[in-house]
Residue frames as a rotation matrix with the C-alpha (Angstrom) as fourth column:
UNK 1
-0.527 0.766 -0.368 13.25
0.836 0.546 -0.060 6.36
0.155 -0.339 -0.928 0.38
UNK 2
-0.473 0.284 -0.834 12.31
0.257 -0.861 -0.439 10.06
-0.843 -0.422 0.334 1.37
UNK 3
-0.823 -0.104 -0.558 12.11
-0.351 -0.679 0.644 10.76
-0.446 0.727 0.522 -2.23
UNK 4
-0.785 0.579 -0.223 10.07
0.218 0.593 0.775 8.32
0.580 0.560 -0.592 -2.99
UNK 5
-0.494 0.546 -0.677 7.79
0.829 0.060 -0.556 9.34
-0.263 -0.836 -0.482 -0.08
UNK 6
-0.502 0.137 -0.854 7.73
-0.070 -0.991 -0.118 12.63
-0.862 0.000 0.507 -1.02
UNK 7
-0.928 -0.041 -0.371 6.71
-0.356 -0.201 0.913 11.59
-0.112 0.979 0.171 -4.65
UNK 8
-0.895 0.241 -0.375 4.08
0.174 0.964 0.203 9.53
0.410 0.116 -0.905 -3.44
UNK 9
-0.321 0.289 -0.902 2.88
0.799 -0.428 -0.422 12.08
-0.508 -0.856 -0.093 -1.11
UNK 10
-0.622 0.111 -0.775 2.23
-0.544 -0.773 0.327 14.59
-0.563 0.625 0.541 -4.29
UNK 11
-0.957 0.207 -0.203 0.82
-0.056 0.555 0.830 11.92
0.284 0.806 -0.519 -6.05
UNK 12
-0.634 0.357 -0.686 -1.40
0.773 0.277 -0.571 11.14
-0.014 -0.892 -0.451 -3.23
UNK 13
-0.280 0.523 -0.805 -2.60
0.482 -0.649 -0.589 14.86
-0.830 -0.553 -0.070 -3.06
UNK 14
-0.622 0.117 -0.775 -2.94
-0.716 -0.486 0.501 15.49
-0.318 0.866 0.385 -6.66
UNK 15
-0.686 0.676 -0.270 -5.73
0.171 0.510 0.843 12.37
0.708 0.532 -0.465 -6.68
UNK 16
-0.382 0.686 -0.619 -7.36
0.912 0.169 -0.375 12.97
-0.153 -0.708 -0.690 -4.04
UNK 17
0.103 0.360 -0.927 -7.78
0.250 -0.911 -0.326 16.92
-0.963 -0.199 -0.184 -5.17
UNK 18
0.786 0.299 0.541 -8.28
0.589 -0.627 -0.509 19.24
0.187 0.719 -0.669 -7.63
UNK 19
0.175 -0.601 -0.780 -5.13
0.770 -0.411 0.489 21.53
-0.614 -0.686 0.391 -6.72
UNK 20
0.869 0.370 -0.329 -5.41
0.350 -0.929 -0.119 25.15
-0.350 -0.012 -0.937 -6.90
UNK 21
0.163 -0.979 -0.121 -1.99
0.812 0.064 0.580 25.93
-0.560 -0.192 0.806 -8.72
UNK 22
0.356 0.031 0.934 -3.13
0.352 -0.930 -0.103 29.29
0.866 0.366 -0.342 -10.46
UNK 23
0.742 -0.147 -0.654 -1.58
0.325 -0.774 0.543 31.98
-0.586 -0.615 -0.527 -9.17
UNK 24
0.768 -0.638 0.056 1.37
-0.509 -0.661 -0.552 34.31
0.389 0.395 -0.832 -9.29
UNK 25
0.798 -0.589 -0.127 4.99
0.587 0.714 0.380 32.03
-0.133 -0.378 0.916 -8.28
UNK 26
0.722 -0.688 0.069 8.15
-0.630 -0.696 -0.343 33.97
0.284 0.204 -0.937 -7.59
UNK 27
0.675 -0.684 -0.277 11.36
0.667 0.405 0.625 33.21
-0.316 -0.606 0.730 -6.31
UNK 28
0.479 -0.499 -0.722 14.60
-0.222 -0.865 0.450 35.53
-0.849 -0.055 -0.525 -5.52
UNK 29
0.954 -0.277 -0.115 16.29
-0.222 -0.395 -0.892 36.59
0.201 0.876 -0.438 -8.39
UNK 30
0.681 -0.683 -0.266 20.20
0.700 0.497 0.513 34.95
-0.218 -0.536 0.816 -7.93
UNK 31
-0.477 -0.717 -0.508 22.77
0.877 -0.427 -0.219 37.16
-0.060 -0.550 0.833 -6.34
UNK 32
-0.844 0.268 0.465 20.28
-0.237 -0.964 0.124 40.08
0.481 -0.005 0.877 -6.58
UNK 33
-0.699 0.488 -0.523 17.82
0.704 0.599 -0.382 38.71
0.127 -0.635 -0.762 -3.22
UNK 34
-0.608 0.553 -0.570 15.60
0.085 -0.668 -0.739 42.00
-0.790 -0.498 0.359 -3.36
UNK 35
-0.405 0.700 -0.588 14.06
-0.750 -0.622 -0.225 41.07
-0.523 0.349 0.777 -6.29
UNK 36
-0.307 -0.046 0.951 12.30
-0.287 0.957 -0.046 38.59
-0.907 -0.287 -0.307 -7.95
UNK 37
-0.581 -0.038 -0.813 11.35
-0.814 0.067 0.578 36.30
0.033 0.997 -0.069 -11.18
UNK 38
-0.661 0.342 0.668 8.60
0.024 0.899 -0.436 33.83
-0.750 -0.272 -0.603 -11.58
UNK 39
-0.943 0.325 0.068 5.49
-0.065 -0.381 0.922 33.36
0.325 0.866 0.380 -13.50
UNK 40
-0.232 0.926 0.297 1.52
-0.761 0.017 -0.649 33.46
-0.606 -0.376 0.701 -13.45
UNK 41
-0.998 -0.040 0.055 -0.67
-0.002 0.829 0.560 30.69
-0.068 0.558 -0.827 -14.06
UNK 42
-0.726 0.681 -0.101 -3.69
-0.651 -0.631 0.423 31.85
0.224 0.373 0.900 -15.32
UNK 43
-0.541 0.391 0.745 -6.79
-0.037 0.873 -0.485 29.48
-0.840 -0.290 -0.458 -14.67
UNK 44
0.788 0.413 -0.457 -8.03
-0.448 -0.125 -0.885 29.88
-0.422 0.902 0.086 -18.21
UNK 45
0.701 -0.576 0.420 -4.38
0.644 0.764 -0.028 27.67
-0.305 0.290 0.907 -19.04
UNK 46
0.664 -0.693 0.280 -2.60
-0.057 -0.421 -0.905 31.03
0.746 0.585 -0.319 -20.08
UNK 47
0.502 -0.454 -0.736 0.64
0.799 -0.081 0.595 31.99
-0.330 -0.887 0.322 -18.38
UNK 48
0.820 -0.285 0.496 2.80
-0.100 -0.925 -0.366 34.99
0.563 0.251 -0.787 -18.20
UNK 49
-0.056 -0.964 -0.261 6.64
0.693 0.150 -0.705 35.74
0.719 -0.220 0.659 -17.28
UNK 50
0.968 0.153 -0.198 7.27
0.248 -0.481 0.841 37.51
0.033 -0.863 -0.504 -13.85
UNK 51
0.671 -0.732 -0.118 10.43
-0.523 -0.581 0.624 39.73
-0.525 -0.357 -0.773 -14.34
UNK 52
-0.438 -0.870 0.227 12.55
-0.026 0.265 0.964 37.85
-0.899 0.416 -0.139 -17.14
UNK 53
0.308 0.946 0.101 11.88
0.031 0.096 -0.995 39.02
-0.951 0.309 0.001 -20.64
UNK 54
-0.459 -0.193 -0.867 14.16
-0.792 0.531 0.301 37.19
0.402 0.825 -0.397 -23.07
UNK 55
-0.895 0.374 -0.242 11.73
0.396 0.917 -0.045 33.81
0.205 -0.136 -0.969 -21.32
UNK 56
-0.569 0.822 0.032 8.15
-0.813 -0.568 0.127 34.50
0.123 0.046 0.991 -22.35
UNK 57
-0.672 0.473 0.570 5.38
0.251 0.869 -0.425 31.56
-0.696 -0.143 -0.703 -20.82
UNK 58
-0.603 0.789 -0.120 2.14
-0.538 -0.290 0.792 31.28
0.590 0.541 0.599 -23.18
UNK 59
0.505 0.780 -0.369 0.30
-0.465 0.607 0.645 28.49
0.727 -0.154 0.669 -22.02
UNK 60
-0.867 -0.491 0.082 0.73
-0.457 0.718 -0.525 25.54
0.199 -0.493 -0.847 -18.82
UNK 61
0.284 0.559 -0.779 -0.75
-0.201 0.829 0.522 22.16
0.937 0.008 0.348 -18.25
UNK 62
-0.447 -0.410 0.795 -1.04
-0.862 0.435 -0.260 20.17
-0.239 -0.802 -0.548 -15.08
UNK 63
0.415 0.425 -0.805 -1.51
-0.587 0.800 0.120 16.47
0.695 0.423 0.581 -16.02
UNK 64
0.409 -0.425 -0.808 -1.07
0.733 0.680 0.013 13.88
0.544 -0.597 0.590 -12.63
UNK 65
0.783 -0.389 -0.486 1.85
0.460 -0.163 0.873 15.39
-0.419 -0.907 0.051 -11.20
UNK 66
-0.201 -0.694 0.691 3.37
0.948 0.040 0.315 16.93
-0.246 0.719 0.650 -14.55
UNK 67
0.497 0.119 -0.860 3.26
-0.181 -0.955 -0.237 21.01
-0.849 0.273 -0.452 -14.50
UNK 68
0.078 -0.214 0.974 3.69
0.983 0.181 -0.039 21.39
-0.167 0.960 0.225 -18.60
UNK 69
0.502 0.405 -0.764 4.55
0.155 -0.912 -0.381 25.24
-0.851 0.073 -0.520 -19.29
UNK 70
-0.293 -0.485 0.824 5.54
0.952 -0.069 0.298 26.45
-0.087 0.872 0.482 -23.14
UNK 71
0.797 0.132 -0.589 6.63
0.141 -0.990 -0.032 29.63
-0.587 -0.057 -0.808 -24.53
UNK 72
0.887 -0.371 0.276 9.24
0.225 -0.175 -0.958 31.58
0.404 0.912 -0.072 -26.27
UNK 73
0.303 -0.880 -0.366 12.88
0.759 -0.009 0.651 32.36
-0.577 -0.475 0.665 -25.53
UNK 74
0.971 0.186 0.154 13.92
0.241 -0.729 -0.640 35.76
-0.007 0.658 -0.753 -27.06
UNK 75
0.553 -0.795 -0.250 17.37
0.143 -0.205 0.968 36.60
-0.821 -0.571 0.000 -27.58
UNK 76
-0.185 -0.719 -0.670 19.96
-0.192 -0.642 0.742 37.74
-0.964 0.266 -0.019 -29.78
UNK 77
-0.592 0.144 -0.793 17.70
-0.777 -0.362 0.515 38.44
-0.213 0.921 0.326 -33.05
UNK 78
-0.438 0.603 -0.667 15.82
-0.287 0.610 0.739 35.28
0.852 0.515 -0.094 -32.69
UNK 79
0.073 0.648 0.758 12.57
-0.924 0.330 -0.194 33.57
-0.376 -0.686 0.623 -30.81
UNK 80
-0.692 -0.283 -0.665 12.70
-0.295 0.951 -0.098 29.66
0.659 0.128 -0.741 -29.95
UNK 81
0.317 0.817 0.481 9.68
-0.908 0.115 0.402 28.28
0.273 -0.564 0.779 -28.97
UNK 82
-0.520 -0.849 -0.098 9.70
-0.574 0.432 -0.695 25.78
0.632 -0.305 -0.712 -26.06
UNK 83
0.515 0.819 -0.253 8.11
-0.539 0.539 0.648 23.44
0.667 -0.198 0.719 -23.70
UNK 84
-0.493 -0.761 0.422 9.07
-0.614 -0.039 -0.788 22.57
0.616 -0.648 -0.448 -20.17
UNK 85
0.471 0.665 -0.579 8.20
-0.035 0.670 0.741 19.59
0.882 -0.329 0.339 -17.76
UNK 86
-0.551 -0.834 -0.025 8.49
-0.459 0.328 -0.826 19.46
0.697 -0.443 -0.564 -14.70
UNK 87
-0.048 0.733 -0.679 7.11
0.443 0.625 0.643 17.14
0.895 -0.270 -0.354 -11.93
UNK 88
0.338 0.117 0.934 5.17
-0.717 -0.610 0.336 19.11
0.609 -0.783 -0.122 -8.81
UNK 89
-0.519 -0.662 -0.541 7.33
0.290 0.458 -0.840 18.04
0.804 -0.593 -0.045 -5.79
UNK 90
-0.392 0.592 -0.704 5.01
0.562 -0.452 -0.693 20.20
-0.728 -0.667 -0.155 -3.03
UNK 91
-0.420 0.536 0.732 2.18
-0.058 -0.821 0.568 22.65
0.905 0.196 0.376 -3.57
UNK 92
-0.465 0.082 -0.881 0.85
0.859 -0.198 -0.472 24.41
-0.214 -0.977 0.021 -0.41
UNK 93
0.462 0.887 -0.023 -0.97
0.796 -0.426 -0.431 27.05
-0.392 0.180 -0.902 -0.09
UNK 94
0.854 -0.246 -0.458 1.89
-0.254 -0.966 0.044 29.62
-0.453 0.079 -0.888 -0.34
UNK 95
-0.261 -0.903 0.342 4.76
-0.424 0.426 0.799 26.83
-0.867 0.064 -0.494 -1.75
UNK 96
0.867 0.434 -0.244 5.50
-0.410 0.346 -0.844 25.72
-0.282 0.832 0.478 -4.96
UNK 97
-0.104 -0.994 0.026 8.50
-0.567 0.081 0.819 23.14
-0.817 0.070 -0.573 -5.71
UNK 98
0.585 -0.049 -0.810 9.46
-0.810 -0.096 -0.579 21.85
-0.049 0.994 -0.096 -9.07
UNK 99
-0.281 -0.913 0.295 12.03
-0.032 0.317 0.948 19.19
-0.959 0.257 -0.118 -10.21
UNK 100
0.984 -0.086 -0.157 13.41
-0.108 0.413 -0.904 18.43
0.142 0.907 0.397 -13.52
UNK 101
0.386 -0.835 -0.392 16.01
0.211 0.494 -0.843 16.01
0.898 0.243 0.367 -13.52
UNK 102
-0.266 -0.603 -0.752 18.41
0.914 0.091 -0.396 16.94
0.307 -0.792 0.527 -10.46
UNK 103
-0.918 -0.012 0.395 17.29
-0.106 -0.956 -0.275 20.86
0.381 -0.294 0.877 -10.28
UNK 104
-0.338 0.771 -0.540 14.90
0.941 0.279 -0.190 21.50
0.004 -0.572 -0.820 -7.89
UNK 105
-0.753 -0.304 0.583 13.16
0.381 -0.925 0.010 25.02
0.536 0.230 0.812 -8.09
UNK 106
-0.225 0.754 -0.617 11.05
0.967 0.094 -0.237 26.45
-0.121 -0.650 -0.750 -5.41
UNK 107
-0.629 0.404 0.664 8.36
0.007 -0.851 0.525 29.41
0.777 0.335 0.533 -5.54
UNK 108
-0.851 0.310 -0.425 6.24
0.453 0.021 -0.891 31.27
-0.267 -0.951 -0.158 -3.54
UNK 109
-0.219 0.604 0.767 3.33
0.935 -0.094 0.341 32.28
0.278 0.792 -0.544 -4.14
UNK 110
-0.975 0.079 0.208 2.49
-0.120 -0.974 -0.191 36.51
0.188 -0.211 0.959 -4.29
């Protein structure tokens, strides 16, 4: 029931507003808490990677309650381009939380 509350409660604030989700979004880097990894969301639709650069963002969408963000994966001799959904769980002024599927991923905002 919470969940559903909570979903309802994003929904809720994502018709009734325009939400401001440009910015910069971090969050700690695991097992290494003094630093961090996130990305920017441009208000022109680009994005950019924040401290991880074999995961490059190009572009992100926000459709309803559906943050869309696509880019490249670089790694050993080859680039895979890609496209991520996930659905906005909170946005605050200084919070950002994600899900997709069971992971939840929260961000702050620089």
């Amino acid at each position: 029931m919470k969940k559903l509350l909570s979903v309802l409660f994003a929904l809720f604030l994502i018709a009734c507003a325009n939400p401001d989700i440009s910015g910069t979004w971090v969050q700690p880097i695991p097992n290494m808490p003094t630093m961090t990894q996130g990305f920017i969301l441009n208000p022109d639709g680009t994005a950019e990677s924040v401290n991880m650069a074999t995961l490059q963002y190009d572009t992100w969408t926000l459709n309803g309650n559906e943050l869309t963000m696509t880019g490249r994966s670089i790694g050993n001799g080859q680039t895979i381009e890609f496209s991520e959904t996930y659905i906005l769980e909170k946005l605050s002024p200084d919070t950002l939380v994600l899900r997709n599927g069971d992971m939840e991923l929260t961000y702050t905002r620089q």
